[in-house]
C-alpha positions as CSV (number, residue, x, y, z in Angstrom):
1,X,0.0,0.0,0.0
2,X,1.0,3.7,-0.7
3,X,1.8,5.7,1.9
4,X,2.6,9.3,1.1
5,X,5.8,11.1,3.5
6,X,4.5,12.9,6.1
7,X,6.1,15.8,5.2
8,X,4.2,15.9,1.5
9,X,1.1,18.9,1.0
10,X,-0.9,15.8,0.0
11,X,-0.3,14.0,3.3
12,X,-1.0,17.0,5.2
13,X,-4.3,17.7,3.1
14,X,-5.2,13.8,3.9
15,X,-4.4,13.8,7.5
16,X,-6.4,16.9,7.8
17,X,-9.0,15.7,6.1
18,X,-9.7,12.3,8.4
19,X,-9.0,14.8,11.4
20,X,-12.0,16.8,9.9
21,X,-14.5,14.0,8.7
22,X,-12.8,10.7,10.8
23,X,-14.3,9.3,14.2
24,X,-11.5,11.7,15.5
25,X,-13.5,14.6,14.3
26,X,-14.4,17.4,16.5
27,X,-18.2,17.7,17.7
28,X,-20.4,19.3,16.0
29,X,-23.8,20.9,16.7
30,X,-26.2,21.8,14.0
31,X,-28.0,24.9,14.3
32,X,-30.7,26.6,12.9
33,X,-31.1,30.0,12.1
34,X,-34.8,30.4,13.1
35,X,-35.2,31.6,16.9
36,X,-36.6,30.1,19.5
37,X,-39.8,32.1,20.2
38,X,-40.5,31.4,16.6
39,X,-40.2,27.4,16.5
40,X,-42.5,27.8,19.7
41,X,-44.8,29.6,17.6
42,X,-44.8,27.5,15.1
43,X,-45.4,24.2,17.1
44,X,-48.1,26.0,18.8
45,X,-49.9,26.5,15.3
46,X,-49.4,23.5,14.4
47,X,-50.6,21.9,17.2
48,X,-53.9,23.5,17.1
49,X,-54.2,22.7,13.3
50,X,-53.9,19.1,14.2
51,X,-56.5,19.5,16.9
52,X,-58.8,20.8,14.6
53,X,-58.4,18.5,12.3
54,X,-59.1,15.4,14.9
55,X,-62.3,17.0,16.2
56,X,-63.8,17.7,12.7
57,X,-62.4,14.2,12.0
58,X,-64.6,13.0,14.7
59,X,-67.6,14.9,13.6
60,X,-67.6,13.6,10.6
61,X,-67.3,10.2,11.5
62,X,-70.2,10.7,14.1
63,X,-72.3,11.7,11.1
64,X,-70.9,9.7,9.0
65,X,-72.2,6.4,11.6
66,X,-75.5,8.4,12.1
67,X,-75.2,10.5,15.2
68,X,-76.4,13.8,14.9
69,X,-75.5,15.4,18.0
70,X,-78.4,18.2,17.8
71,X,-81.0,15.9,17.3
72,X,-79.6,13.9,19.9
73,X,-80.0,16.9,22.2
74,X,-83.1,17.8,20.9
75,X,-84.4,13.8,22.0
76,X,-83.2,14.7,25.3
77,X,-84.3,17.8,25.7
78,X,-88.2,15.8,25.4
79,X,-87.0,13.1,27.1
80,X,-86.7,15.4,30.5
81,X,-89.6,17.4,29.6
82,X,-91.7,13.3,29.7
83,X,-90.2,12.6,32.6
84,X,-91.0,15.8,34.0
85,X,-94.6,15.3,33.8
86,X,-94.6,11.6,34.3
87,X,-93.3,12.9,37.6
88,X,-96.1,15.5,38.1
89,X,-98.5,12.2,37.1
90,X,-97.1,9.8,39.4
91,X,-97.6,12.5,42.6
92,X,-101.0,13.6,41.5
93,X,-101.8,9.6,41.1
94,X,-100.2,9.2,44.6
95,X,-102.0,11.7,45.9
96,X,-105.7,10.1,44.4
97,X,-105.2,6.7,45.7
98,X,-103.9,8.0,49.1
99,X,-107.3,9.9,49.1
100,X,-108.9,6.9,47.9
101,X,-107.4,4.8,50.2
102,X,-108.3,7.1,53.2
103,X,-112.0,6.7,52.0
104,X,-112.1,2.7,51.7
105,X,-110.8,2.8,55.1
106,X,-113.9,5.1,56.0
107,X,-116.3,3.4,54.4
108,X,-114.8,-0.4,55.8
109,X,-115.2,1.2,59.4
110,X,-118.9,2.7,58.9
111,X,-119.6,-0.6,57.0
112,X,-118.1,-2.6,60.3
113,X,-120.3,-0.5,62.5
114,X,-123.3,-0.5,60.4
115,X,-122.8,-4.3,60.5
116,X,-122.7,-4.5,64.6
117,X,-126.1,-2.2,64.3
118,X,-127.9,-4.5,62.5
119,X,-126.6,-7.5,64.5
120,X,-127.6,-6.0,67.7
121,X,-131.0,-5.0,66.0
122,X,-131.7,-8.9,64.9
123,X,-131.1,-10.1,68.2
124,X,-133.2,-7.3,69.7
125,X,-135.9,-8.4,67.2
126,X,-135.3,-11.9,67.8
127,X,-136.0,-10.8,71.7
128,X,-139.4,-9.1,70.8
129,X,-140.1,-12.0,68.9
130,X,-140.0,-14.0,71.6
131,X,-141.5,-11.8,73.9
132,X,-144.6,-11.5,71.4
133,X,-145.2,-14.9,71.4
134,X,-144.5,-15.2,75.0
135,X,-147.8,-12.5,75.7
136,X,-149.3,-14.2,72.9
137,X,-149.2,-17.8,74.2
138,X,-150.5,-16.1,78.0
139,X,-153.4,-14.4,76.0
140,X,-154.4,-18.0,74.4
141,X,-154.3,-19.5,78.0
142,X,-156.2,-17.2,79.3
143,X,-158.8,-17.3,77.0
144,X,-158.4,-14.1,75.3
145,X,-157.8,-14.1,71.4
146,X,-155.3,-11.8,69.7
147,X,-157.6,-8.9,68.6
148,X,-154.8,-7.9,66.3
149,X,-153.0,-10.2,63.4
150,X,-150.0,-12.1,65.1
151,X,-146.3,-11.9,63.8
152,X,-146.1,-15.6,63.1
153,X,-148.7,-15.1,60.2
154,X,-146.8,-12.2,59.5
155,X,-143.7,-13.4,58.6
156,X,-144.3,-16.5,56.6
């Protein structure tokens, strides 16, 4: 292999040449010329360009599949406003059957005493009854006749 003297222009202009390019080399450090203020700025804007961009990517696509997001709102907007006055139904139904309940329990108590009053009445009929035929049955013994119709042939 050729090895040029070290003392040669071209072996100088070699040497200097792996100094410059060679894993010997110096570090380097590439800068721009833009400033730094500037690169912010422009990362900035382009960050909010690619945000953008994904939300009226996702619009779409909603639409796209069939979700119309006003609509939607719109649906629940009557949704509540049902609910609302199924919730005004349901107290006002409350309401009636707690009033309707409050009047079967009324009307089971005056039945329940109504019922006693008619029980003591039979059995204070029953009593005259028996009483009637009692007089009735002295009357015969004695020899008087009933001058009035008697309750036996009254009541068959």
């Amino acid at each position: 292999m050729f090895r040029p003297h070290p003392s040669s222009n071209f072996a100088l202009t070699l040497r200097r040449l792996r100094r410059h390019f060679g894993i010997s080399a110096p570090k380097m450090a590439v800068r721009t010329h833009v400033p730094w203020p500037w690169r912010a700025l422009g990362m900035i804007v382009i960050i909010a360009t690619a945000l953008a961009l994904s939300g009226w990517i996702y619009d779409a696509g909603m639409r796209f599949a069939g979700f119309n997001r006003s609509l939607t709102e719109h649906e629940i907007g009557q949704l509540r406003e049902q609910v609302a006055t199924m919730t005004e139904e349901t107290v006002h139904l409350r309401n009636a059957v707690s009033a309707g309940d409050s009047k079967l329990q009324i009307e089971h108590t005056a039945l329940q005493e109504i019922m006693g009053q008619m029980k003591a009445l039979e059995e204070e009929n029953i009593r005259l009854k028996e009483k009637l035929a009692e007089s009735e049955n002295l009357a015969r013994i004695q020899g008087h006749a009933p001058t009035r119709p008697s309750i036996k042939a009254v009541s068959k």
